[in-house]
TIRONU-995283 format. One record per residue (C-alpha): residue in one letter; x, y, z. Coordinates in steps of 0.1 Angstrom, whole numbers, padded with zeros to 4 digits, always signed. Layout:
aXYZ;...
REM end
This chain:
x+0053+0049+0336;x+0080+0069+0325;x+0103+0041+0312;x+0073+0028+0290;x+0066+0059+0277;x+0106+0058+0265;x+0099+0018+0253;x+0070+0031+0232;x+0087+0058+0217;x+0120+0038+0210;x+0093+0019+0192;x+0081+0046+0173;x+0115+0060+0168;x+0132+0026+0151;x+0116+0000+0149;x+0107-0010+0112;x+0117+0021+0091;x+0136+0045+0112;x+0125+0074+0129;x+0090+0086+0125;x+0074+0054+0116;x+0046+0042+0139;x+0049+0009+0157;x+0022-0005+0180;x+0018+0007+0218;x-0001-0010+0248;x-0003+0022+0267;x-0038+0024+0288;x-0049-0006+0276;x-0074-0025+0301;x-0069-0064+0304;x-0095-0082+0279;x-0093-0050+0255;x-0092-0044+0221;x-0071-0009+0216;x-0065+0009+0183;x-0046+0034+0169;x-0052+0060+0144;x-0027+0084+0124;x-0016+0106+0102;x+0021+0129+0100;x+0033+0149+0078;x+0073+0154+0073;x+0094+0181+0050;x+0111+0150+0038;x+0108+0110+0042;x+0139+0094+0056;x+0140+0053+0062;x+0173+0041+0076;x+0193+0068+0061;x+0178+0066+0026;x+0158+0102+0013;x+0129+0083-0005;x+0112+0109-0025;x+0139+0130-0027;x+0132+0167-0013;x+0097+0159-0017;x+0074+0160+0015;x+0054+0131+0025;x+0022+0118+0042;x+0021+0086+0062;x-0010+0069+0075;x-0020+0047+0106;x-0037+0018+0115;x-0026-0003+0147;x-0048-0029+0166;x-0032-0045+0196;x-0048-0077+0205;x-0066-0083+0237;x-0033-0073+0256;x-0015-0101+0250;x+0015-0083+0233;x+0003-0098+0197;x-0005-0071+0172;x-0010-0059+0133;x-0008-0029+0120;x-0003-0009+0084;x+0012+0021+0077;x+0013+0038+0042;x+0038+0066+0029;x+0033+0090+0002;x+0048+0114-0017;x+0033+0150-0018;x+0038+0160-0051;x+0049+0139-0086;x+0076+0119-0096;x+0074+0092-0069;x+0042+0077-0080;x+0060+0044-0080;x+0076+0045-0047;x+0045+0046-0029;x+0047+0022-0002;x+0024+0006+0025;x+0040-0017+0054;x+0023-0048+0070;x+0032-0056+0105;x+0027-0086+0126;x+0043-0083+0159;x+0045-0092+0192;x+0060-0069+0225;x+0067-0079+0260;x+0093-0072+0292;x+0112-0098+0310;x+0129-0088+0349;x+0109-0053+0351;x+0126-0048+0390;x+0163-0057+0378;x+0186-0034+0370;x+0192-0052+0335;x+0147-0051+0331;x+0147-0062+0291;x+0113-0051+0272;x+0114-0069+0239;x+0097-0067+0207;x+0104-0090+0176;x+0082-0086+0144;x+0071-0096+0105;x+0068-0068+0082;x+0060-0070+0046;x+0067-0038+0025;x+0044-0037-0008;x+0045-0009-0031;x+0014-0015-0047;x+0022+0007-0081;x+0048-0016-0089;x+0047-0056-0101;x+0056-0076-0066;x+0085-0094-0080;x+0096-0059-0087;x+0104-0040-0053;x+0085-0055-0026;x+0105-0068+0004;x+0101-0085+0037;x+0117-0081+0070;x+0121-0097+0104;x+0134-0072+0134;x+0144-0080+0170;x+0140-0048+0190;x+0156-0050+0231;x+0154-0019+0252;x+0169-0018+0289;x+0152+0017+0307;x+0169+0002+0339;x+0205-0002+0324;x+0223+0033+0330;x+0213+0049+0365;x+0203+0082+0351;x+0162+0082+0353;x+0147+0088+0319;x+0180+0077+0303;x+0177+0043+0281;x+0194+0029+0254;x+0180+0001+0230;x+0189-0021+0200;x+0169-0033+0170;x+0189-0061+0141;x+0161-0059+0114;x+0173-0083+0087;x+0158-0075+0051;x+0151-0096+0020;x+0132-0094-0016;x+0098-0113-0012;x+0103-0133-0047;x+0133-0141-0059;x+0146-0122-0093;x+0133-0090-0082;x+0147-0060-0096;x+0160-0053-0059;x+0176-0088-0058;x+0202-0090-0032;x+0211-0051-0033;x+0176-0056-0002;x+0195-0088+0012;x+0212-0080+0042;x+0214-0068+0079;x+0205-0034+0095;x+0216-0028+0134;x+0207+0007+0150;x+0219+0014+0185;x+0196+0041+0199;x+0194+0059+0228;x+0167+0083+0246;x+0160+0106+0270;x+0127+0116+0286;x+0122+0146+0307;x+0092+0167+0318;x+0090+0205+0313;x+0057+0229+0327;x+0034+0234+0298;x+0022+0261+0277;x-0011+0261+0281;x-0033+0254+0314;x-0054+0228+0297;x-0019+0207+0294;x+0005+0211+0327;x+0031+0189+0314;x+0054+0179+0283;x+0069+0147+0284;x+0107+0161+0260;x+0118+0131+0244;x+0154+0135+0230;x+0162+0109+0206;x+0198+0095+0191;x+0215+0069+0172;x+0239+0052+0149;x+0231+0027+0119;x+0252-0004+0111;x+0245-0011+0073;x+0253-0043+0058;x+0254-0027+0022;x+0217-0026+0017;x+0198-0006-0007;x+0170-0010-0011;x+0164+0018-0035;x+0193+0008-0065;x+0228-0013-0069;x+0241-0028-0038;x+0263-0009-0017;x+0296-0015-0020;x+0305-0013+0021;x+0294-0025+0053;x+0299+0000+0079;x+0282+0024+0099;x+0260+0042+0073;x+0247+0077+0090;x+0237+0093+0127;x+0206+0104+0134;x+0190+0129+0162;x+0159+0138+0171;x+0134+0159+0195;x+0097+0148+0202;x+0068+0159+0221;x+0032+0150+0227;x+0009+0173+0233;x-0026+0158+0244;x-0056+0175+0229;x-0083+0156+0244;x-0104+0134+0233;x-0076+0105+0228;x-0061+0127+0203;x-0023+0136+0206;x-0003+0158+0185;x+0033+0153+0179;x+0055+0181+0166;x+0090+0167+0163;x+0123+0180+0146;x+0152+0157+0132;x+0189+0160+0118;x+0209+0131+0099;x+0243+0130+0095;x+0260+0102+0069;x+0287+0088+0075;x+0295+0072+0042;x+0301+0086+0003;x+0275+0060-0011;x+0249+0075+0015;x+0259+0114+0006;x+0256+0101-0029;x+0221+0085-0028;x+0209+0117-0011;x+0223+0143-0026;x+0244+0160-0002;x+0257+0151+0039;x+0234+0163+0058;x+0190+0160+0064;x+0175+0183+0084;x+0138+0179+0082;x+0104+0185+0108;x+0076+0166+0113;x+0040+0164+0128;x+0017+0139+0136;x-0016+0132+0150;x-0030+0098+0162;x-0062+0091+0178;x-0063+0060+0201;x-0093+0042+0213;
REM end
């Protein structure tokens, strides 16, 4: 149960926009079932794949996830805003169509997989302005390294504008590759109505093949910033969980420092989902 737990949260963690967007999860679910997800965070700042997107800015994101039936297919759509002016425009909401699954789960080299569709629409803007599609392989191996609750995983997520003579153009044309590693851990827990925290410590580097979505095309291809992270869930009851979580990036490239307005990101962020 412990590996899944780490699958699901690499999920969370990479998947389509980096680390605090939400990505589907077939926890608890009975055969035959239809099982949903709910959710809403807030984060000091909004970071996807190394870019700041409302500058210093806080944001909101929203939920919805529907798995279907158990049979790894699911949907979901997520929407980010900015909470304050200025970024009107960069409002975005993220279509998903996906599908998850594990091949070999004895074997030392146990592979759960998830490939996936996403549309991104930002819905205050023409579509053959800014809107983009993408298509992401994500492989995670929680057998690999024999150190329990230690698992590394690896997502290519290949970007494109959705009509062609977009103001994006081929600055959004290109290849992402995060390599990401976790470690889950339990600690005691601080109240009596919760006996256990499942720690979730959260790292990796990202491969940018000079995507930007965001302005001009980068100039480089190379390793474009480092990010770290620590996660809990607390469960509340009721199928609600709260998830306080703290992260820190680190770039790795002058166009990167540029865009964002210094080196470093250090932002927090908490969420609250309600499954059913």
């Amino acid at each position: 149960m412990r590996y899944l737990l780490l699958f699901t949260a690499a999920l969370f963690m990479a998947a389509t926009a980096g680390a605090q967007d939400w990505e589907g999860d077939l926890l608890g679910v009975e055969a035959g079932d239809v099982h949903a997800t709910l959710g809403i965070t807030y984060d000091t700042q909004y970071m996807w794949r190394g870019f700041k997107v409302f500058g210093s800015k806080s944001a909101t994101h929203v939920l919805g996830d529907v798995d279907l039936f158990e049979t790894g297919f699911g949907i979901s759509a997520a929407g980010h805003y900015a909470n304050g002016s200025g970024y009107v425009n960069w409002t975005r909401w993220d279509y998903t169509l996906y599908y998850q699954n594990g091949l070999f789960p004895e074997e030392p080299y146990a592979t759960n997989f998830r490939v996936g569709w996403v549309y991104y629409d930002y819905p205050d803007m023409p579509s053959d302005w800014a809107d983009m599609q993408e298509m992401h392989a994500v492989l995670s191996w929680p057998n690999l390294i024999p150190i329990k609750g230690l698992c590394p995983t690896y997502v290519a997520a290949r970007t494109w504008p959705s009509k062609s003579g977009s103001y994006i153009g081929g600055a959004a044309t290109g290849w992402f590759h995060i390599f990401m590693l976790d470690y889950g851990f339990t600690v005691q827990g601080l109240l009596p109505q919760i006996p256990e925290h499942l720690i979730r410590l959260h790292a990796e580097v990202v491969y940018n093949d000079s995507v930007n979505p965001y302005g001009p095309r980068r100039k480089d291809r190379e390793f474009s910033h480092a990010l770290f992270g620590v996660a809990t869930d607390l469960d509340l009851g009721y199928n609600l969980t709260l998830t306080p979580a703290v992260y820190y990036q680190r770039a790795m490239d002058t166009g990167l420092e540029w865009f964002n307005d210094g080196e470093d990101e250090l932002w927090a962020s908490v969420g609250m989902k309600y499954s059913f």
